[in-house]
Steps between C-alpha positions, in 0.01 A plus 500: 500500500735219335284207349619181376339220304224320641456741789146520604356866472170678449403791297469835657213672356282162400387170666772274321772297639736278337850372486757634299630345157715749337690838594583743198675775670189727695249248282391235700286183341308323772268218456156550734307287639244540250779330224600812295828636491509892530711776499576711800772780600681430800327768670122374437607156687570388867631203658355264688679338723299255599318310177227371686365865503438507134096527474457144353650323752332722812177250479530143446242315269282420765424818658503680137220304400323475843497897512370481114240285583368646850459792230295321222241410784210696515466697782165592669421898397380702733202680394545881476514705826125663569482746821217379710339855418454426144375133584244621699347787267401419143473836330182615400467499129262818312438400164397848347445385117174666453288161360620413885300760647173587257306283350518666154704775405365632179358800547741609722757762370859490597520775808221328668697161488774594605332665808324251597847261513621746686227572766460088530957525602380774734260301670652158549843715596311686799390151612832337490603788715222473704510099524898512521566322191857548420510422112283551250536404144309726268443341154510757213651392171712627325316726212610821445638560882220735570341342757855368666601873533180621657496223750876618557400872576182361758778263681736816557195687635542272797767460760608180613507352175751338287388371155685340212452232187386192644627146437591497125481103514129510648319833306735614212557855458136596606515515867634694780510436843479705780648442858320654806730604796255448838539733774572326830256654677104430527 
C-alpha cells in the first residue's frame, strides 16, 4: 500500500490511529491520537479512507461522557439467584461436638465418644429420611478427622445419599452436609 504524508491510517495489530508525519523508506512515523509519534513498518499500518473513522472522532463529547456517566451510576443488584427448593427447606443442622450432646464428658473414654456422635448422626439421619428432609448439616469439627471419616463410611452405607463439606463461609472446615434424594413414590 503507497502512503503519503498526513494520510490517516490505523495500526494493524493495536487500537491506535493517527496521521502520518514522516516516511523513512519502509519506516513510517505517525502521530496518534493519543499525541506520540511512533514508529511503524508499512506493513503493520492501514489506511483509512475516511478520517472520521479514527476511534476518537467515532463519539462526539456528548455521547462519550453520557455513556461514561450512565456507567458511574449505581445500578440496582440483583440479589443472588435461590431455587425455590432451597428457599423453602432450611437444612437441618446436627451439632455432634460431644459438650453438645452429654452433660459432662469426663469419665468418658474416647471409643465411647465417638460412638455415641455417631449413633446420635444415625438417628437424626433415619428421621430426615423418614420426615423427607433433604439437607442436613452435621456439625463435627475439625480435630483429628476421626469423626469426619466415620460419619463418611455411615453416609455410604446408605443409598440415596450425596454428602460433601458444607458452606465454608457458615461452619469452617468442620461440617459436612449431606443431600437426601426422595423417591417419588409414597
Amino acid at each position: 500500500m503507497k502512503f503519503e504524508i498526513n494520510d490517516t491510517v490505523s495500526v494493524l495489530d493495536d487500537d491506535l490511529s493517527g496521521t502520518i508525519t514522516n516516511i523513512e523508506g519502509s519506516e513510517i512515523t505517525v502521530a496518534t491520537t493519543n499525541g506520540f509519534d511512533l514508529k511503524f513498518e508499512s506493513n503493520e499500518l492501514v489506511k483509512i479512507k475516511d478520517p472520521r473513522m479514527m476511534s476518537r472522532s467515532l463519539f462526539s463529547s456528548k455521547s462519550l461522557e453520557s455513556v461514561l456517566s450512565e456507567k458511574e451510576t449505581k445500578k440496582r443488584q440483583n440479589p443472588p439467584k435461590v431455587s425455590s427448593k432451597e428457599r423453602t427447606q432450611p437444612a437441618m443442622e446436627v451439632d455432634l461436638h460431644i459438650n453438645q450432646l452429654v452433660k459432662n464428658s469426663r469419665r468418658m473414654q474416647n471409643h465411647e465418644m465417638l460412638d455415641l456422635q455417631l449413633e446420635t448422626a444415625k438417628r437424626r439421619l433415619e428421621f430426615a429420611i423418614q420426615n423427607r428432609i433433604q439437607r442436613i448439616v452435621f456439625i463435627h469439627g475439625v480435630g483429628e478427622g476421626v469423626l469426619k471419616l466415620e460419619l463418611e463410611y455411615l453416609f455410604k452405607r446408605y443409598e440415596g445419599l450425596k454428602f460433601y463439606d458444607a458452606n465454608y463461609q457458615k461452619y469452617g472446615q468442620g461440617a459436612t452436609e449431606v443431600y437426601i434424594f426422595q423417591s417419588k413414590t409414597s
